[in-house]
Structures are given as structure tokens and as C-alpha cells.
C-alpha positions as CSV (number, residue, x, y, z in Angstrom):
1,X,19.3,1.0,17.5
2,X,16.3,-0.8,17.9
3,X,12.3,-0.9,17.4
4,X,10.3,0.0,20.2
5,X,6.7,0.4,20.5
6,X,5.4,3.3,22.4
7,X,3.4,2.8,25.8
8,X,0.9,5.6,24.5
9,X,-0.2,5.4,21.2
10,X,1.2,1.6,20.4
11,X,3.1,2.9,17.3
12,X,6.4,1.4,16.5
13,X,8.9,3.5,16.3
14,X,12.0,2.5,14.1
15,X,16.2,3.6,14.9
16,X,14.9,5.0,18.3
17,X,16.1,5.2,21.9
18,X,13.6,5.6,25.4
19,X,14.5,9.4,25.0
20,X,13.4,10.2,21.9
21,X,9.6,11.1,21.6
22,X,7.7,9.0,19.7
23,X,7.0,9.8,15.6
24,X,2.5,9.4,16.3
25,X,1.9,11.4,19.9
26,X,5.4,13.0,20.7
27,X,5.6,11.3,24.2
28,X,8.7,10.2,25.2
29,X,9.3,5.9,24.5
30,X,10.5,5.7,27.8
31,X,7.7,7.2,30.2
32,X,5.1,5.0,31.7
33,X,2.1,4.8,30.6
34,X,-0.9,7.6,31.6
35,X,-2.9,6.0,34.6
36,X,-6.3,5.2,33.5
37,X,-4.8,4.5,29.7
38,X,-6.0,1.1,28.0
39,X,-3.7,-0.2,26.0
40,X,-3.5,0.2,22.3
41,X,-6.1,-2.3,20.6
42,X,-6.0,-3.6,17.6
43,X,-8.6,-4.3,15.2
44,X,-9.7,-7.6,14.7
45,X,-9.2,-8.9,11.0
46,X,-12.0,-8.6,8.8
47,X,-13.8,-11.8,7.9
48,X,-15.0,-12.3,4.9
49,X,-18.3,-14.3,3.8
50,X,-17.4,-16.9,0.7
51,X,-19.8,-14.6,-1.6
52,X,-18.0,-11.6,-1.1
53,X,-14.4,-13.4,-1.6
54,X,-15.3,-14.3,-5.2
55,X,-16.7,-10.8,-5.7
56,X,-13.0,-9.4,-4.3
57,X,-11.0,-12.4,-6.7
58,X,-13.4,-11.4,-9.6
59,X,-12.6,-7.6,-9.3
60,X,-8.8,-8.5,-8.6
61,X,-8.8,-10.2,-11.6
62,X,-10.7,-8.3,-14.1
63,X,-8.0,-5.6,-12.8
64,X,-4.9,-7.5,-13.6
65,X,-6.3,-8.7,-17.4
66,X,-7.1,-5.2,-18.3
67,X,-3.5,-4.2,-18.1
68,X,-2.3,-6.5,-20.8
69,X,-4.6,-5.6,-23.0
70,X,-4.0,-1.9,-23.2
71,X,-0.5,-2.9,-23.5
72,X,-0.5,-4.5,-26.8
73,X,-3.0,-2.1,-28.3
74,X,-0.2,0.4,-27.6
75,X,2.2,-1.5,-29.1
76,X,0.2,-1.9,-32.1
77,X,-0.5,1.3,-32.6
78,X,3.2,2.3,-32.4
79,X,4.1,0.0,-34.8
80,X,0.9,1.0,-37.3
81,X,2.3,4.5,-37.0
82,X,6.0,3.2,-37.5
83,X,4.6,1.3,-40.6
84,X,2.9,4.4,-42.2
85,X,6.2,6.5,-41.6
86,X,8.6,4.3,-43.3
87,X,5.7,3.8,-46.3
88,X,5.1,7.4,-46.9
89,X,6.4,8.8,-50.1
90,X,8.2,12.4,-49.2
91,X,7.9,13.8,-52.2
């Protein structure tokens, strides 16, 4: 089977035949589209000034250092808590 893209809503529609309805508007692939209809638009990509690209990179990046830090103070705490187990007298 193939992809096809529906006439109505513009969706693609995966492992499908011009029978089967389409998965976002339940029209069937294969029917013509509605008179009077536009054809699906898509949006137009976002640009981006320079000011708010290093504002996006500096949160992305603050983001992704956090991370490793939580990770080794977890670590370190399992192996303070491993430490104290193995040095407490059990008397």
C-alpha cells in the first residue's frame, strides 16, 4: 500500500487505498474534492530574529547541562548511602 494525501483535509494517510476514508475528516481518499474548497495551506515557517535564536540556543542549552548534573548528585548520594551501610557497626 501506499501514502496518499487526502483531497479534503490535506492529511496523509499511511497503508491506505482510494476507498478507505481518510484517518482527519472521514472522506473517502478517492472522491474529488468539494467545489468551492481551497486547498490545504500550509503555514509558512516561522522566522526567527538573531536575538531571539540565542535566547532559544541559551534555553536549549541551560536544559541539556542541568541533566548531568542531577545525574551525578544521584550517584553520589547512592554511593554515600552505600558507604554508610557497609560502615555501620550492627551490633
Amino acid at each position: 500500500m501506499e501514502r496518499i494525501r487526502c483531497p479534503h483535509c490535506g492529511a496523509v494517510n499511511q497503508d491506505a487505498t482510494p476507498q478507505d476514508p481518510c484517518w482527519q475528516c472521514g472522506k473517502p481518499l478517492g472522491a474529488p474534492p468539494d467545489e468551492g474548497a481551497s486547498p490545504p495551506q500550509k503555514e509558512a515557517p516561522v522566522k526567527l530574529t538573531l536575538e531571539e535564536r540565542v535566547a532559544l540556543r541559551k534555553a536549549q542549552k541551560q536544559r541539556s547541562s542541568a541533566v548531568p548534573a542531577l545525574l551525578l548528585i544521584v550517584v553520589l548520594l547512592v554511593i554515600a548511602l552505600i558507604v554508610l551501610f557497609l560502615i555501620h557497626p550492627w551490633r
